[in-house]
C-alpha positions as CSV (number, residue, x, y, z in Angstrom):
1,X,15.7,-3.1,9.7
2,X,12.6,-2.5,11.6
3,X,9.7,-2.9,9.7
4,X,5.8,-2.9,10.5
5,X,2.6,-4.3,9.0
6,X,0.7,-2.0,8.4
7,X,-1.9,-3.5,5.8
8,X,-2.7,-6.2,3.4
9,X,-3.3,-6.2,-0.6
10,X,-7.0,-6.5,-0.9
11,X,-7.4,-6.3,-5.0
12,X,-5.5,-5.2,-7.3
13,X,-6.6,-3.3,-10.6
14,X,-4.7,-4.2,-13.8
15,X,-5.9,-1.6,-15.8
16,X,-4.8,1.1,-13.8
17,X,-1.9,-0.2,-11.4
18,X,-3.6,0.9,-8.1
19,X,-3.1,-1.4,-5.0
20,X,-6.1,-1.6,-2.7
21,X,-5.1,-2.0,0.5
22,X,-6.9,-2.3,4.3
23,X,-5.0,-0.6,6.8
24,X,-3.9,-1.7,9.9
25,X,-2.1,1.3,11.0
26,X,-1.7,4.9,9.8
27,X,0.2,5.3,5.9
28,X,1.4,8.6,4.6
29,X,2.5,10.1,1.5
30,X,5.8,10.0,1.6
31,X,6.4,6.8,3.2
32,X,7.8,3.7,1.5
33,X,6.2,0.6,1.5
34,X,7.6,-3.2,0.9
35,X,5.2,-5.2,-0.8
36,X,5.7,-8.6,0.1
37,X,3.5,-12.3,0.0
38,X,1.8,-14.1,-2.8
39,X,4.6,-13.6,-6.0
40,X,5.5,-9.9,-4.8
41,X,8.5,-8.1,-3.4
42,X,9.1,-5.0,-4.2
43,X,9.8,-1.7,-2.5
44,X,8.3,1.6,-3.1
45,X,7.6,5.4,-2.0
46,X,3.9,6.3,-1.7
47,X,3.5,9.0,-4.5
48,X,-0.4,8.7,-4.4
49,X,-2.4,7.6,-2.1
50,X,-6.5,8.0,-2.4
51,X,-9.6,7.2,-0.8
52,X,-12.8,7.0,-2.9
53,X,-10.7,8.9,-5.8
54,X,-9.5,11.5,-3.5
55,X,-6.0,12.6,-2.8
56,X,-5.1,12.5,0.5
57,X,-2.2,13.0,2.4
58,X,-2.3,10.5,5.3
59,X,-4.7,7.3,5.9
60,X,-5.5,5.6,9.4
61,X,-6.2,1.8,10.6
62,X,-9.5,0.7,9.0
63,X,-9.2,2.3,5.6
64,X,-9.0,1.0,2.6
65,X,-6.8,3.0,0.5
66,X,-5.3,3.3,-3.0
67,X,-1.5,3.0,-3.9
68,X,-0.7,3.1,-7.2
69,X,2.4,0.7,-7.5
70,X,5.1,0.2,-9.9
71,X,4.2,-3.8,-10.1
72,X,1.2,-5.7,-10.0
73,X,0.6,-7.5,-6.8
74,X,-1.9,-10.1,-5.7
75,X,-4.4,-10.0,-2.9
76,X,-3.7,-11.1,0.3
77,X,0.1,-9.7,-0.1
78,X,1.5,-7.7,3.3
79,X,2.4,-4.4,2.9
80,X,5.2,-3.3,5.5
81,X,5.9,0.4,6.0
82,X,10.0,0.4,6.2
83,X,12.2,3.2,8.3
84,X,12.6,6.4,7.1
């Protein structure tokens, strides 16, 4: 399976189940993401994906983004953007 990086778990919001996560590369909608490091490993399609509480469709290297997830994850876990 060929897999990239393409950010890292920054925080983590209990209350409403979005990961925060710095990019590295560019993440879409649509993708799906393995969550793995620090207690997590999980895999999952991007269904939302904001910056600053907007929707948007596709985020670049640099951002930090919001994912809401289907499991709580910890900072510092990799997130790994798996074939389609």
């Amino acid at each position: 399976m060929d897999v990239k990086k393409v950010g890292e778990v920054h925080s983590y919001d209990e209350f409403t189940g979005y990961a925060y996560i710095r990019l590295c590369a560019v993440l879409k909608c649509g993708d799906t993401v393995h969550f793995l490091g620090h207690g997590s490993d999980f895999q999952q399609p991007v269904a939302i994906l904001l910056i600053e509480n907007e929707a948007i469709v596709q985020a670049n290297a640099g951002d930090l983004v919001a994912v809401k997830t289907v499991k709580s994850v910890k900072r510092g876990a990799s997130v790994y953007l798996l074939p389609a």
